[in-house]
C-alpha positions as CSV (number, residue, x, y, z in Angstrom):
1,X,-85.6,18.3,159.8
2,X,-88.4,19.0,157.6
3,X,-91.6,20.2,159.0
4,X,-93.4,17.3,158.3
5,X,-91.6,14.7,160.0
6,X,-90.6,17.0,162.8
7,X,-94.6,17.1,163.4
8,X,-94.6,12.9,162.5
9,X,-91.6,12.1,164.9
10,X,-93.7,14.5,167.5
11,X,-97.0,12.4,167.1
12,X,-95.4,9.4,167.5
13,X,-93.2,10.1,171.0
14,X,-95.2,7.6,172.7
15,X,-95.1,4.9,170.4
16,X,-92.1,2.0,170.1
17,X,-91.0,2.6,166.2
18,X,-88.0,3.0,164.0
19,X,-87.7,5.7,161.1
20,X,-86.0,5.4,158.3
21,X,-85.1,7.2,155.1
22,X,-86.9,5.2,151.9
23,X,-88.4,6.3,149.1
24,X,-87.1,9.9,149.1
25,X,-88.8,10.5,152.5
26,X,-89.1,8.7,156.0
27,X,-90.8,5.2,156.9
28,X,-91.7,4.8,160.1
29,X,-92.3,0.8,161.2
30,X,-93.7,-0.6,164.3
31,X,-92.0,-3.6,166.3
32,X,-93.7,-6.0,164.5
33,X,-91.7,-5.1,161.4
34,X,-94.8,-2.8,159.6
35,X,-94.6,0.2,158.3
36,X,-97.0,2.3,159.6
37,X,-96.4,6.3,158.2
38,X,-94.4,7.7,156.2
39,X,-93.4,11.1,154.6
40,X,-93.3,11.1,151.0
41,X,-93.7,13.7,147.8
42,X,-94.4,17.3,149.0
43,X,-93.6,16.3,152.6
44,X,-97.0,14.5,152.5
45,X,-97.2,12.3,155.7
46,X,-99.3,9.0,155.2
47,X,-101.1,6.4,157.7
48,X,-101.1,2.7,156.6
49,X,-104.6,1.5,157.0
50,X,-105.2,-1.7,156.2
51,X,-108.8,-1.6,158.1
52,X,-111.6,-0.6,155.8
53,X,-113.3,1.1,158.9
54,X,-110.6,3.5,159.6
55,X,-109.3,4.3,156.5
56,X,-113.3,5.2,155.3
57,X,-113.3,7.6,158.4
58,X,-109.4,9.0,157.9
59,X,-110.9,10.0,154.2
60,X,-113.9,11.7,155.5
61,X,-112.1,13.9,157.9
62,X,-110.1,15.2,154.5
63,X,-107.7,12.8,153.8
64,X,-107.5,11.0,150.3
65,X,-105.7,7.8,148.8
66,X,-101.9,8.3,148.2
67,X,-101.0,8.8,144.3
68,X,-97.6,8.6,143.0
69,X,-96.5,8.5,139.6
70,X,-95.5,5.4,138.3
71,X,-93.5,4.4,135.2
72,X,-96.4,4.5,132.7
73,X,-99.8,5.9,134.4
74,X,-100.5,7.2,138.1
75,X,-100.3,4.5,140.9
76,X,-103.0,4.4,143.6
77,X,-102.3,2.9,146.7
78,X,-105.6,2.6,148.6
79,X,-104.4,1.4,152.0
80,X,-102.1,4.8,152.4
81,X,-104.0,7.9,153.1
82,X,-102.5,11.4,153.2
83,X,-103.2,13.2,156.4
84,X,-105.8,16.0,156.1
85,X,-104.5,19.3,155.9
86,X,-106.4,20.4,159.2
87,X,-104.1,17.7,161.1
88,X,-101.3,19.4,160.7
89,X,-102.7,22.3,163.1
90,X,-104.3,19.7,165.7
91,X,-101.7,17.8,167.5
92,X,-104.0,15.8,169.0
93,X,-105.6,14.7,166.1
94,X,-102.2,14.0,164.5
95,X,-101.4,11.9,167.6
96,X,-104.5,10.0,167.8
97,X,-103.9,8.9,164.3
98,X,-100.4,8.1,164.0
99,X,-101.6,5.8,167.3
100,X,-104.4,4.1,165.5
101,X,-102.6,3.6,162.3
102,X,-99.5,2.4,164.3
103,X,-101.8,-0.5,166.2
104,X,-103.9,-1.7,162.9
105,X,-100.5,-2.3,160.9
106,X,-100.2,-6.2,159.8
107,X,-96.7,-7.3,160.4
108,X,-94.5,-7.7,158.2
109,X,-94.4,-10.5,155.8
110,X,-91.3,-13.0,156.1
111,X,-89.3,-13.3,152.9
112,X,-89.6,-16.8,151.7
113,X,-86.1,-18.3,151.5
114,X,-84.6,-19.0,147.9
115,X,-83.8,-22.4,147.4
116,X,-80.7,-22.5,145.9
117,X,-80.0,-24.2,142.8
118,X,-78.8,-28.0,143.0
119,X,-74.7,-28.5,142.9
120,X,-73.5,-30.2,139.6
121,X,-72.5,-33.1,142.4
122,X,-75.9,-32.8,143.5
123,X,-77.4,-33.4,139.9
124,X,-75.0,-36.2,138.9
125,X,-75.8,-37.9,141.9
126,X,-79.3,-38.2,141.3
127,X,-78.6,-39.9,137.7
């Protein structure tokens, strides 16, 4: 186990979640279906912060919009913050976040249904 979710898994030991292995990392999802951290490039761990509030004070502490490179530039994706450096030393902090960001996250969206395409009897009936 890699340092990173060790330390992710450890913050989290209070909270109901599942983890999985996505994107190369871990996601880490609440009941409610949202994924709420993650461990991705570089063993990076990342809150979900869909709360301007939050995410404006997760940046001052240190931490910074997740990046990734995507097929033709750089991909930002402003709701994911890297942790800051420092909370990887601070257990608490670490804790306290993974807590926060595991109550702000929105639930997950239901897949609309496909509606499948009409039968050829279903056609030639409506002639």
């Amino acid at each position: 186990m890699s340092r990173s979710l060790e330390l992710l898994t450890d913050a989290c030991a209070d909270l109901e979640f599942t983890a999985r292995k996505m994107f190369g990392g871990h996601g880490f999802f609440a009941p409610n279906g949202g994924m709420f951290a993650g461990i991705v490039t570089d063993d990076e761990v990342i809150f979900k912060l869909a709360d301007d509030a939050a995410r404006t004070e997760l940046i001052e502490l240190g931490g910074h919009a997740w990046t990734y490179d995507g097929q033709a530039k750089p991909m930002t994706m402003a709701q994911w913050i890297v942790v800051p450096e420092g909370f990887y030393d601070d257990p608490e902090a670490f804790s306290a976040w993974a807590r926060r960001a595991h109550a702000l996250v929105p639930a997950k969206l239901a897949a609309k249904k496909k509606r499948a395409a009409p039968t050829k009897r279903a056609r030639s009936a409506r002639k």
